[in-house]
Biotite code that builds the C-alpha atoms (Angstrom):
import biotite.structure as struc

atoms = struc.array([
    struc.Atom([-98.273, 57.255, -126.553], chain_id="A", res_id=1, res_name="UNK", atom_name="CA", element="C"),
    struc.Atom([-97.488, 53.737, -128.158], chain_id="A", res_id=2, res_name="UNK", atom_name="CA", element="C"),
    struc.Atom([-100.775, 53.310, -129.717], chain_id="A", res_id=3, res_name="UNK", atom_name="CA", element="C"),
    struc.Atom([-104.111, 55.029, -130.962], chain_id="A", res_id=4, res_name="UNK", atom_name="CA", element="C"),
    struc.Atom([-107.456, 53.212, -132.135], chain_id="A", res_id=5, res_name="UNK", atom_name="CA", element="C"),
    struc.Atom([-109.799, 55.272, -133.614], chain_id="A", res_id=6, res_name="UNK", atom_name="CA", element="C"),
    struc.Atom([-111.264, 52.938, -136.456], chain_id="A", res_id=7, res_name="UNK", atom_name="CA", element="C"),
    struc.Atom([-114.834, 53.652, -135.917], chain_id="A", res_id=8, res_name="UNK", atom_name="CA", element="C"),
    struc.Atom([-114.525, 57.375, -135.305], chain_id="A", res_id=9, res_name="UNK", atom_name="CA", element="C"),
    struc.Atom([-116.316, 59.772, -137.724], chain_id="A", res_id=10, res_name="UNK", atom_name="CA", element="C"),
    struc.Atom([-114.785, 63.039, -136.370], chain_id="A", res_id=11, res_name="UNK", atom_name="CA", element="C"),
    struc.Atom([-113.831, 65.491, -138.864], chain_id="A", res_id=12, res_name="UNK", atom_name="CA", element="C"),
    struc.Atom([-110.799, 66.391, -138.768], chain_id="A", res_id=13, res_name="UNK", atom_name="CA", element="C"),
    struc.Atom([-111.752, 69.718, -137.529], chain_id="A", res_id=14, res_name="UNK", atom_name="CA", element="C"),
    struc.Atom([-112.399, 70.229, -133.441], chain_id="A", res_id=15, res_name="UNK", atom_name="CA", element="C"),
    struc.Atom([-111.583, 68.357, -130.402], chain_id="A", res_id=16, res_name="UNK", atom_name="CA", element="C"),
    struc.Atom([-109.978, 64.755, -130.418], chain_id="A", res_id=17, res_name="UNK", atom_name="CA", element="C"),
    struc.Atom([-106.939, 63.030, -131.891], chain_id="A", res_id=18, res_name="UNK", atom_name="CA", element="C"),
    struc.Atom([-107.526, 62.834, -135.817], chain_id="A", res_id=19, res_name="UNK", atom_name="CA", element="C"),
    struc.Atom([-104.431, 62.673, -137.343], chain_id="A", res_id=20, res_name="UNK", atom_name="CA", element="C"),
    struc.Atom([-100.795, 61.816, -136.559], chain_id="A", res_id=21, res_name="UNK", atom_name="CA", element="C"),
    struc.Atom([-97.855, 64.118, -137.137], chain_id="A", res_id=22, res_name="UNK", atom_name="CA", element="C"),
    struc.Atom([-94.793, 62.603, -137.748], chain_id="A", res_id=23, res_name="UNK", atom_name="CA", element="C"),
    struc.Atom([-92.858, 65.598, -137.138], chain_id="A", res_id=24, res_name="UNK", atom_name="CA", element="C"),
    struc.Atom([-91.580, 67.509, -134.474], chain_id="A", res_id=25, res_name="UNK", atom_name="CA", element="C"),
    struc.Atom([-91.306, 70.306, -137.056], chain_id="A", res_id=26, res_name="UNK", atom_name="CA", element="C"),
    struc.Atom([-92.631, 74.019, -134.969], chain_id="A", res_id=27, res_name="UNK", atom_name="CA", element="C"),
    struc.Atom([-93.690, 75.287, -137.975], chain_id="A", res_id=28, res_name="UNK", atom_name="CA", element="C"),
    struc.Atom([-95.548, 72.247, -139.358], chain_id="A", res_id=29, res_name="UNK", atom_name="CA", element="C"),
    struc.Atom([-97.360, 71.830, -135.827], chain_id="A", res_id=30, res_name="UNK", atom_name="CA", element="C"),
    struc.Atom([-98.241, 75.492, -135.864], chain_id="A", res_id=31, res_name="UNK", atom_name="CA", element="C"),
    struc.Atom([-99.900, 74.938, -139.287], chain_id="A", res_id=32, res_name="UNK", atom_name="CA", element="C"),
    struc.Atom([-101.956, 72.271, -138.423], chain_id="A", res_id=33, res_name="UNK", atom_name="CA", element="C"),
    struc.Atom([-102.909, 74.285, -135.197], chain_id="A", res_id=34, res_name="UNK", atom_name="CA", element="C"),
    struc.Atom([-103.830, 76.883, -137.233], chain_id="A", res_id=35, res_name="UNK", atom_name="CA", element="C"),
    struc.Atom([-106.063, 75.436, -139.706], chain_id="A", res_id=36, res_name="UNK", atom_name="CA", element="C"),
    struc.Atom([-107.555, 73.383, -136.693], chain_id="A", res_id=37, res_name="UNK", atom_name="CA", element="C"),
    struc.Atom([-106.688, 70.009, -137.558], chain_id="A", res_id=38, res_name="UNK", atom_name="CA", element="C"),
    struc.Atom([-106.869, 67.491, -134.325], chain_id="A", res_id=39, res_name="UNK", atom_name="CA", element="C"),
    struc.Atom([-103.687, 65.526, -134.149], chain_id="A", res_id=40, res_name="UNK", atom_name="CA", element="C"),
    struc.Atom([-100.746, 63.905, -132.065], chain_id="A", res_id=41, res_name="UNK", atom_name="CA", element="C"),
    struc.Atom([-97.218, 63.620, -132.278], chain_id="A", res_id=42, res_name="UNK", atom_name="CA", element="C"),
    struc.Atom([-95.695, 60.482, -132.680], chain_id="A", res_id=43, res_name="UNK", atom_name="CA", element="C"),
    struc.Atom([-92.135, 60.608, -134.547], chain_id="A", res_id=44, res_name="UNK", atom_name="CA", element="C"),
    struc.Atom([-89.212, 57.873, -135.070], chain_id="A", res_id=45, res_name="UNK", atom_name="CA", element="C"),
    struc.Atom([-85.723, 58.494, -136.109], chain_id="A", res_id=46, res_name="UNK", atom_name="CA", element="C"),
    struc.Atom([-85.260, 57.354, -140.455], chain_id="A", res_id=47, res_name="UNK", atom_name="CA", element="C"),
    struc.Atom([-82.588, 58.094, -142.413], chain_id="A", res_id=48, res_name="UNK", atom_name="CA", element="C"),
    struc.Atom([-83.131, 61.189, -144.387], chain_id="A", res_id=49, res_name="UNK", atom_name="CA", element="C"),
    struc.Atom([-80.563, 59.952, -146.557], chain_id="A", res_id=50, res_name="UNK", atom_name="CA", element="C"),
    struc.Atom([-82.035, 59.322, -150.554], chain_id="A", res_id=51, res_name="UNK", atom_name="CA", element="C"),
    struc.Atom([-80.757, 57.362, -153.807], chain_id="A", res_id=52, res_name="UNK", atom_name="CA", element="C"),
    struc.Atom([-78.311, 59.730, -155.694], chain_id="A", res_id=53, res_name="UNK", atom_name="CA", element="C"),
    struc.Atom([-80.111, 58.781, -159.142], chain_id="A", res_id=54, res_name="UNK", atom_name="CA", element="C"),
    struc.Atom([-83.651, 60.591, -157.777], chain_id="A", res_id=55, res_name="UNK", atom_name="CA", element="C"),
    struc.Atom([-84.992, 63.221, -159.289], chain_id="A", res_id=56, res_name="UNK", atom_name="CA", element="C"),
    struc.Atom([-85.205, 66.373, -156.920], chain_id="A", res_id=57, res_name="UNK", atom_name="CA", element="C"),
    struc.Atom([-89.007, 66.751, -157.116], chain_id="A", res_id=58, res_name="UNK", atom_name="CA", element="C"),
    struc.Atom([-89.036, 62.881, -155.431], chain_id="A", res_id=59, res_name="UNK", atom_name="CA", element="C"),
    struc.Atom([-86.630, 63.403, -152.845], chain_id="A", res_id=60, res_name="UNK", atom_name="CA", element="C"),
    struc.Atom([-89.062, 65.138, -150.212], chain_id="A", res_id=61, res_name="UNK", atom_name="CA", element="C"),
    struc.Atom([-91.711, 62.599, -151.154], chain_id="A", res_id=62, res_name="UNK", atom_name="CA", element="C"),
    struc.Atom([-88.735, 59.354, -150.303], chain_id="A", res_id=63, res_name="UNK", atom_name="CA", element="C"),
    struc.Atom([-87.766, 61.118, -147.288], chain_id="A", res_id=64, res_name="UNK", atom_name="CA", element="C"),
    struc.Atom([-91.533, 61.941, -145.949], chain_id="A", res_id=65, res_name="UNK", atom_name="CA", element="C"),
    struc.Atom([-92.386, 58.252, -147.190], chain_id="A", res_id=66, res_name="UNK", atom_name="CA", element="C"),
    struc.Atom([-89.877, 57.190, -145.175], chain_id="A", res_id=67, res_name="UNK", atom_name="CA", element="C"),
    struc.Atom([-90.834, 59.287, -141.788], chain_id="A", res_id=68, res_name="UNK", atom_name="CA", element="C"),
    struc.Atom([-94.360, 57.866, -142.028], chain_id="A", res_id=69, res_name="UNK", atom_name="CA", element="C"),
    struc.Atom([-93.616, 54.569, -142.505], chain_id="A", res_id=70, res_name="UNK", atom_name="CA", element="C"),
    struc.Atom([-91.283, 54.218, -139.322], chain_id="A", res_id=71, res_name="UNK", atom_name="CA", element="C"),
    struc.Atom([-94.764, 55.496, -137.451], chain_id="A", res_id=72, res_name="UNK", atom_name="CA", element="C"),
    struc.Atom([-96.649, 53.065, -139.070], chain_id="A", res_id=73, res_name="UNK", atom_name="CA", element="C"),
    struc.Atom([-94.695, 50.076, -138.569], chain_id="A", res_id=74, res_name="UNK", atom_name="CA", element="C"),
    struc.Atom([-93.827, 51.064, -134.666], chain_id="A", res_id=75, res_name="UNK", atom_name="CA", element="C"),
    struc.Atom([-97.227, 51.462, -133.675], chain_id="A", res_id=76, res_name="UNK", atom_name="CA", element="C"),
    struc.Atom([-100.412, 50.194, -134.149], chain_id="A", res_id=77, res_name="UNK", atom_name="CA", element="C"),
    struc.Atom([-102.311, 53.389, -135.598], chain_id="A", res_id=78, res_name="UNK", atom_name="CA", element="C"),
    struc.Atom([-105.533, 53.409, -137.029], chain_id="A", res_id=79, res_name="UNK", atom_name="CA", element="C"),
    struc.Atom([-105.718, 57.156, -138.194], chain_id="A", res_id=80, res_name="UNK", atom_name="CA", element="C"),
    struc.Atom([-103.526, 59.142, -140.975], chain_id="A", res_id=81, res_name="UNK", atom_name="CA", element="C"),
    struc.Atom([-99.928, 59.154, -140.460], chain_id="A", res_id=82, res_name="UNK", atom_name="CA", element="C"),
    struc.Atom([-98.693, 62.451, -141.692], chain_id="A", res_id=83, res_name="UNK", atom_name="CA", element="C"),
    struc.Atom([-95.243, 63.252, -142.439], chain_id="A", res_id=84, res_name="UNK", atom_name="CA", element="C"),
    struc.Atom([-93.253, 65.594, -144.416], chain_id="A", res_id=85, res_name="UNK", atom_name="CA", element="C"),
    struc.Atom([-89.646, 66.581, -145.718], chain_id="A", res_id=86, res_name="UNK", atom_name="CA", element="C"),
    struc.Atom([-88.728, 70.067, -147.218], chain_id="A", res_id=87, res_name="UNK", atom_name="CA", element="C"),
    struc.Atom([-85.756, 70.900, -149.339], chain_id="A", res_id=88, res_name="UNK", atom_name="CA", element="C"),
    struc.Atom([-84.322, 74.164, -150.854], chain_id="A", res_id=89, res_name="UNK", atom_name="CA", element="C"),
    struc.Atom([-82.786, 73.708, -154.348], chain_id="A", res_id=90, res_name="UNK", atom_name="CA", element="C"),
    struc.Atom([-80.574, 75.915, -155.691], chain_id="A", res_id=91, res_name="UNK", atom_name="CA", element="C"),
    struc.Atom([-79.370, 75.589, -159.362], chain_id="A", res_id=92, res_name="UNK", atom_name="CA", element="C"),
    struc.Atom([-78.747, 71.687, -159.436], chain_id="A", res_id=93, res_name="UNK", atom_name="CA", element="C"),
    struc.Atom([-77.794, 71.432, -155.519], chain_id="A", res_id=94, res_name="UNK", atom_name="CA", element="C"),
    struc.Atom([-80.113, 70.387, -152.983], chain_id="A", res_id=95, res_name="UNK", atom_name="CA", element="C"),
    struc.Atom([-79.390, 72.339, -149.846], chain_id="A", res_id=96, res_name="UNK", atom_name="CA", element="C"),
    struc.Atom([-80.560, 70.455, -146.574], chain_id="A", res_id=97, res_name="UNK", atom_name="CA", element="C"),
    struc.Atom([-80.106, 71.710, -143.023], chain_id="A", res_id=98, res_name="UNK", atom_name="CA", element="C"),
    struc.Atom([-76.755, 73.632, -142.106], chain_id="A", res_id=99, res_name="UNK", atom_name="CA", element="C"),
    struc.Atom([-74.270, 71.891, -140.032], chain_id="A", res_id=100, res_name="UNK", atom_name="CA", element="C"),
    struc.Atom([-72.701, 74.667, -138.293], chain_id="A", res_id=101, res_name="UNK", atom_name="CA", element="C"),
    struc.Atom([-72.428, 78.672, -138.233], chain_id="A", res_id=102, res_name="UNK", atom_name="CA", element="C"),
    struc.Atom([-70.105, 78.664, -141.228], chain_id="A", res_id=103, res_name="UNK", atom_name="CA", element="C"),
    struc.Atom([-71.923, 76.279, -143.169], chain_id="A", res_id=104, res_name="UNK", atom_name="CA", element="C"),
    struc.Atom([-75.330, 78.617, -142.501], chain_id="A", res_id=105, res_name="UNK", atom_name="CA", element="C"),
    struc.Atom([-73.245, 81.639, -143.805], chain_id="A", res_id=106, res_name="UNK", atom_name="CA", element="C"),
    struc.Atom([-72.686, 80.011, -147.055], chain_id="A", res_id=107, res_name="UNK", atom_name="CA", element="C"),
    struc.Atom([-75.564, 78.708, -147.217], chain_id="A", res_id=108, res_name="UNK", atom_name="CA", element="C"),
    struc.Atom([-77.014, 81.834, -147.178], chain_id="A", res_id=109, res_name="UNK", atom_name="CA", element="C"),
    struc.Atom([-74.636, 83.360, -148.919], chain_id="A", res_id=110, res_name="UNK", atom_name="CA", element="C"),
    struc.Atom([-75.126, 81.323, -152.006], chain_id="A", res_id=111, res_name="UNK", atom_name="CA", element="C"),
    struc.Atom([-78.822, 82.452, -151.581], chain_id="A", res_id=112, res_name="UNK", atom_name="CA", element="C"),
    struc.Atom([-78.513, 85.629, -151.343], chain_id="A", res_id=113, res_name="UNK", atom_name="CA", element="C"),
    struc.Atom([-79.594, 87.853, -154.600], chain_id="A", res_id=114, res_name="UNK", atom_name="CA", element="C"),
    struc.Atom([-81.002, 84.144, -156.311], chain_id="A", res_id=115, res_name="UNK", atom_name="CA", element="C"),
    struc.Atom([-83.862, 82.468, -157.317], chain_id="A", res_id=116, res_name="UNK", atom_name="CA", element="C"),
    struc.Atom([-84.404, 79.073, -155.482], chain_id="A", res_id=117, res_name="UNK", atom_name="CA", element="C"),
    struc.Atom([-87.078, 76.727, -155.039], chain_id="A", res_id=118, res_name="UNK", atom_name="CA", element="C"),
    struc.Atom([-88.443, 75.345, -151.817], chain_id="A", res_id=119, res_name="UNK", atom_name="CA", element="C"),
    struc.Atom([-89.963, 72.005, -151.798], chain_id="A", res_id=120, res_name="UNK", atom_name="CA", element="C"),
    struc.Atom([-91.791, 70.382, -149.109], chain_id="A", res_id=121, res_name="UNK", atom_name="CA", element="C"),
    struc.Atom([-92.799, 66.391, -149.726], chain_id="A", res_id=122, res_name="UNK", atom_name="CA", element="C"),
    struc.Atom([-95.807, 65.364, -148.531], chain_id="A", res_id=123, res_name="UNK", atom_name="CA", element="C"),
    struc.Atom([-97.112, 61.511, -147.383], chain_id="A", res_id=124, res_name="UNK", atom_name="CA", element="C"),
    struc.Atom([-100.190, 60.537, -146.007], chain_id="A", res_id=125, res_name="UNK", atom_name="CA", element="C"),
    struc.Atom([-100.898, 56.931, -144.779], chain_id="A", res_id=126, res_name="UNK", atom_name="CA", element="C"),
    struc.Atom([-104.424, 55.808, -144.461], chain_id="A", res_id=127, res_name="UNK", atom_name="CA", element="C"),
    struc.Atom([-104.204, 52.157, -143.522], chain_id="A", res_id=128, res_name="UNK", atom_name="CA", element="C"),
    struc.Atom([-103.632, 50.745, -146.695], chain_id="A", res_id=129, res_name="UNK", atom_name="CA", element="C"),
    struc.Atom([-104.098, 53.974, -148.746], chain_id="A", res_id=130, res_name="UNK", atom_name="CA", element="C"),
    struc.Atom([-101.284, 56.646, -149.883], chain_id="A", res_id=131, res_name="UNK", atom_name="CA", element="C"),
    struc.Atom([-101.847, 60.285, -150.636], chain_id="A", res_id=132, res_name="UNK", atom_name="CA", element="C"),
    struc.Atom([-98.265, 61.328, -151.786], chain_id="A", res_id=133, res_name="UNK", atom_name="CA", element="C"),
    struc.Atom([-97.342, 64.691, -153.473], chain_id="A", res_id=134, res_name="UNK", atom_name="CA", element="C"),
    struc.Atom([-94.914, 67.531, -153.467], chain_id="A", res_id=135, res_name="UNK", atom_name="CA", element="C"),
    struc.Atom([-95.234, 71.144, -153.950], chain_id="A", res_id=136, res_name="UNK", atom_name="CA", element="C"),
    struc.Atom([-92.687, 73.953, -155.308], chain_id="A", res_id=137, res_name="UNK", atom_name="CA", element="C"),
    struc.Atom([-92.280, 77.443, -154.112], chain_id="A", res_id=138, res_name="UNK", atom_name="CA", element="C"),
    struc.Atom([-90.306, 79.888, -155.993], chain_id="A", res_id=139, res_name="UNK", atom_name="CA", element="C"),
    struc.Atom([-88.347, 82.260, -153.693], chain_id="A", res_id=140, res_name="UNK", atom_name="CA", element="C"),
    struc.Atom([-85.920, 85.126, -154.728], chain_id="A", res_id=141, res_name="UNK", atom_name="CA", element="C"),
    struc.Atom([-83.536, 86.609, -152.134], chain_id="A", res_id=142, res_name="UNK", atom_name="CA", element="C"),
    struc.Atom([-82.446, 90.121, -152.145], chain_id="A", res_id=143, res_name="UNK", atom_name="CA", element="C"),
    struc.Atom([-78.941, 90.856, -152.009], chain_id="A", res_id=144, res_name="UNK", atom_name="CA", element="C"),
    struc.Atom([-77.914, 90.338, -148.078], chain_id="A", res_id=145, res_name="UNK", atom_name="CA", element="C"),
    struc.Atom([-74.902, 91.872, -146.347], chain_id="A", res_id=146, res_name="UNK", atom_name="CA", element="C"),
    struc.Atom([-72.124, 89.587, -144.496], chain_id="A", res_id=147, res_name="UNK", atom_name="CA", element="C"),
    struc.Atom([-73.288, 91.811, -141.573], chain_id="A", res_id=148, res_name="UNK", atom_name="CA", element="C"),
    struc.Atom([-77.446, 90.569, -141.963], chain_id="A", res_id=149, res_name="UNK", atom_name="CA", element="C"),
    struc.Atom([-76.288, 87.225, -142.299], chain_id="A", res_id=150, res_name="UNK", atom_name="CA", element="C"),
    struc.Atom([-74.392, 86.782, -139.553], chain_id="A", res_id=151, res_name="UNK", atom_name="CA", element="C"),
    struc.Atom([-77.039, 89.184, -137.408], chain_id="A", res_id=152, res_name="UNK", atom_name="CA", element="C"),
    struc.Atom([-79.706, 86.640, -138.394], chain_id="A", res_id=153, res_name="UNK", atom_name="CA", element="C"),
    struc.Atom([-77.894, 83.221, -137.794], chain_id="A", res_id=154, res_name="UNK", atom_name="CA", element="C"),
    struc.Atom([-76.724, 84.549, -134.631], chain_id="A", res_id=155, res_name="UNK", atom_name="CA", element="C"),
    struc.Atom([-79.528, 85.527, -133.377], chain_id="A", res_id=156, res_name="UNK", atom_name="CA", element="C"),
    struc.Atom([-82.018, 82.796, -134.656], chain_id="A", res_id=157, res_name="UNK", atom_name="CA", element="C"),
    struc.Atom([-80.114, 79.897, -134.888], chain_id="A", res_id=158, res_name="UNK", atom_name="CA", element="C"),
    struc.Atom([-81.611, 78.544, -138.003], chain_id="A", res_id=159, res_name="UNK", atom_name="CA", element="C"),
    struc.Atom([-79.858, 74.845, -137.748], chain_id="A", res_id=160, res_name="UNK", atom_name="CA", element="C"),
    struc.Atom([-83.206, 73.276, -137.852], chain_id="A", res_id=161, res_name="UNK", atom_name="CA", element="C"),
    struc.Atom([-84.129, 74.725, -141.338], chain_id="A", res_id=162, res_name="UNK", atom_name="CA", element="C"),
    struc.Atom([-83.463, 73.809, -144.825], chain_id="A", res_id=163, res_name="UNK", atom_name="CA", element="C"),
    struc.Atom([-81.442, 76.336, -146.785], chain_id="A", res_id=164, res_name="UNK", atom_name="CA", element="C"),
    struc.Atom([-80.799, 77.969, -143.105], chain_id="A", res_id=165, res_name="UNK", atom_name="CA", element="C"),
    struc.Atom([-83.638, 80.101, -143.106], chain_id="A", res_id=166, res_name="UNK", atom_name="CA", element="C"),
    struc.Atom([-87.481, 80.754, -142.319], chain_id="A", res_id=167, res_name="UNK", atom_name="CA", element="C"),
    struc.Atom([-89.306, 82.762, -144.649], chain_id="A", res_id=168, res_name="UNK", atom_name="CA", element="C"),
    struc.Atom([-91.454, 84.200, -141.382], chain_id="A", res_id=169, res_name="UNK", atom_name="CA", element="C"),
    struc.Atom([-88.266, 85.199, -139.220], chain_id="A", res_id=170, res_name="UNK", atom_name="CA", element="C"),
    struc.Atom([-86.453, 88.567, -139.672], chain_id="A", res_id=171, res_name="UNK", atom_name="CA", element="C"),
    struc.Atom([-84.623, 87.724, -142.818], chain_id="A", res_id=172, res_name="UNK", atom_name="CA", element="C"),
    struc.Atom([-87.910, 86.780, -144.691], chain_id="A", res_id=173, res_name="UNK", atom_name="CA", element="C"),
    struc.Atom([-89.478, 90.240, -143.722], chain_id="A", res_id=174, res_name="UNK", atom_name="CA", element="C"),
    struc.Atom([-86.325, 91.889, -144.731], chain_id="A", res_id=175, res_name="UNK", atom_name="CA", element="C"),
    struc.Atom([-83.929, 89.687, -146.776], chain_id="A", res_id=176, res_name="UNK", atom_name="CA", element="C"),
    struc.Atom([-86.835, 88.264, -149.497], chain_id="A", res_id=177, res_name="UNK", atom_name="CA", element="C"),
    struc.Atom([-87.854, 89.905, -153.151], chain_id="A", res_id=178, res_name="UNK", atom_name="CA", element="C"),
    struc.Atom([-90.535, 87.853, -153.866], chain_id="A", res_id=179, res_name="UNK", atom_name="CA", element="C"),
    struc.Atom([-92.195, 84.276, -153.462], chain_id="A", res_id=180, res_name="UNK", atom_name="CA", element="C"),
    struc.Atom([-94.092, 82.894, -156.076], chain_id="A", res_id=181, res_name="UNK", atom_name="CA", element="C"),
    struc.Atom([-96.570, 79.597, -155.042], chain_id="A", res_id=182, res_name="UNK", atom_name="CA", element="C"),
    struc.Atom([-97.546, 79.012, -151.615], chain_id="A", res_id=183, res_name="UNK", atom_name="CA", element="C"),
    struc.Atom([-95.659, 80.694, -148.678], chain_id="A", res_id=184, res_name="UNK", atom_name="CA", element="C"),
    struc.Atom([-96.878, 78.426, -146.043], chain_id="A", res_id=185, res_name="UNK", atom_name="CA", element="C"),
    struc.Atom([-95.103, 75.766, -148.198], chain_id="A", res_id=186, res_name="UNK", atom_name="CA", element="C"),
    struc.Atom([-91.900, 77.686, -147.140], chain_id="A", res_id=187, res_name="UNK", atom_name="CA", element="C"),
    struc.Atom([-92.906, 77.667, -143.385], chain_id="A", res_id=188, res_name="UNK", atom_name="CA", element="C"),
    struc.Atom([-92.285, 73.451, -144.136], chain_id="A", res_id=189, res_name="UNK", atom_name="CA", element="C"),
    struc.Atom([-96.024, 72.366, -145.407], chain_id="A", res_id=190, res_name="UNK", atom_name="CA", element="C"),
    struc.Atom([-98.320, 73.373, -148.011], chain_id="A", res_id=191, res_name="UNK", atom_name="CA", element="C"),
    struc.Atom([-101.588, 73.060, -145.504], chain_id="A", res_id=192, res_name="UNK", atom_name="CA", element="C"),
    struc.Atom([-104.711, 73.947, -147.426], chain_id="A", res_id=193, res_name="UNK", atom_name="CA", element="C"),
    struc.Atom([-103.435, 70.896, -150.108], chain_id="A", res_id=194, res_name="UNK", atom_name="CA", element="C"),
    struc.Atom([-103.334, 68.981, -147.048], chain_id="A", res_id=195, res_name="UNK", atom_name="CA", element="C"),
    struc.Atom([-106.781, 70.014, -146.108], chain_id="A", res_id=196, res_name="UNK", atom_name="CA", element="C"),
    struc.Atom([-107.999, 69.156, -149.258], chain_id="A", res_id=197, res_name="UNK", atom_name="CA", element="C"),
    struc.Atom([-106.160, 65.381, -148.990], chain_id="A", res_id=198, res_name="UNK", atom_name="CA", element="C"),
    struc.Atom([-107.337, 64.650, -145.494], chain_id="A", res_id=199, res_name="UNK", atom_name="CA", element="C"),
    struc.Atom([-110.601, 66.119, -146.443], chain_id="A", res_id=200, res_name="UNK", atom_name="CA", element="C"),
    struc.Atom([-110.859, 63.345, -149.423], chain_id="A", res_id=201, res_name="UNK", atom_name="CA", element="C"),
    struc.Atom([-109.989, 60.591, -147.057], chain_id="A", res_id=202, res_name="UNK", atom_name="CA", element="C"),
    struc.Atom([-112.643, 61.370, -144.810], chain_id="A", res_id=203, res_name="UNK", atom_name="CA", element="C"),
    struc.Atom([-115.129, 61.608, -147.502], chain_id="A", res_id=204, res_name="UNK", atom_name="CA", element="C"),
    struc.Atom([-114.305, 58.168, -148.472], chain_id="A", res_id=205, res_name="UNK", atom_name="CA", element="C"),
    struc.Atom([-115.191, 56.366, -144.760], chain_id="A", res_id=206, res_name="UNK", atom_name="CA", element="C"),
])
């Protein structure tokens, strides 16, 4: 699909029809939508997930996702919300991305293992002219893991795909987390009912 026209739709976002755009092939992020029945289609273009080394870590998932919805927008002609998103897993002052192998996943996890970390997912919405852009933190606190859990759960899920080589609704959150503190299904890779309430105030507007 190249292009979508829905300019004089009044759908809510809720039931049958294309109402959004996901820029994301994300599982997780596509499941949440599914889930809290939001009509959409997939459209995504490659970006550089690369960000300036002077931002502060609560703006680099907003750049990122800024940067994912833009390279929709300026690809297609789209008259509907573009919505993209970036998550990242901070630990102390490091921002851990996506492991590149299966020894960078066991350090990864590793380093997480018995520590507090944060999990922030960036959040853009582009509405014609019109930006919703926000971010939203997740505190997350690993139990201690064993060298034999981590390497039973990397080699059996293959969590390459995932920031900080994990997802909080696989086998190693049920068994490997302490506690979470903010929104789980910001873990998962998108805080959904504040998207709700964004797409919900767009609408509104029309």
């Amino acid at each position: 699909m190249n292009s979508l026209d829905h300019k004089d739709s009044k759908a809510p976002f809720r039931g049958l029809g294309v109402s959004i755009i996901l820029a994301s092939q994300s599982p997780r992020r596509k499941q949440l939508l599914e889930w809290a029945e939001i009509s959409f289609d997939i459209i995504v273009k490659e970006t550089d997930e690369s960000y300036p080394s002077n931002l502060p870590v609560d703006k680099i998932a907003i750049h990122i996702a800024r940067n994912k919805a833009l390279a929709v927008k300026q690809s297609n002609s789209i008259a509907v919300p573009i919505l993209a998103a970036d998550t990242i897993v901070v630990l102390g002052n490091d921002v851990i991305g996506k492991p590149k192998d299966r020894t960078d996943a066991i350090n990864i996890l590793t380093r997480l293992s018995g520590k507090e970390h944060f999990v922030i997912t960036g959040v853009v919405i582009l509405d014609g002219d019109k930006e919703i852009a926000f971010a939203d933190k997740t505190t997350v606190i690993f139990h201690e893991l064993t060298k034999d859990q981590i390497e039973f759960y990397i080699d059996k899920y293959k969590p390459y795909d995932k920031a900080g080589a994990y997802a909080i609704q696989e086998w190693i959150g049920v068994v490997g987390i302490k506690s979470v503190t903010g929104d789980f299904y910001n873990v998962m890779g998108l805080p959904v009912s504040r998207v709700v309430r964004a797409l919900d105030a767009l609408q509104n507007k029309k």
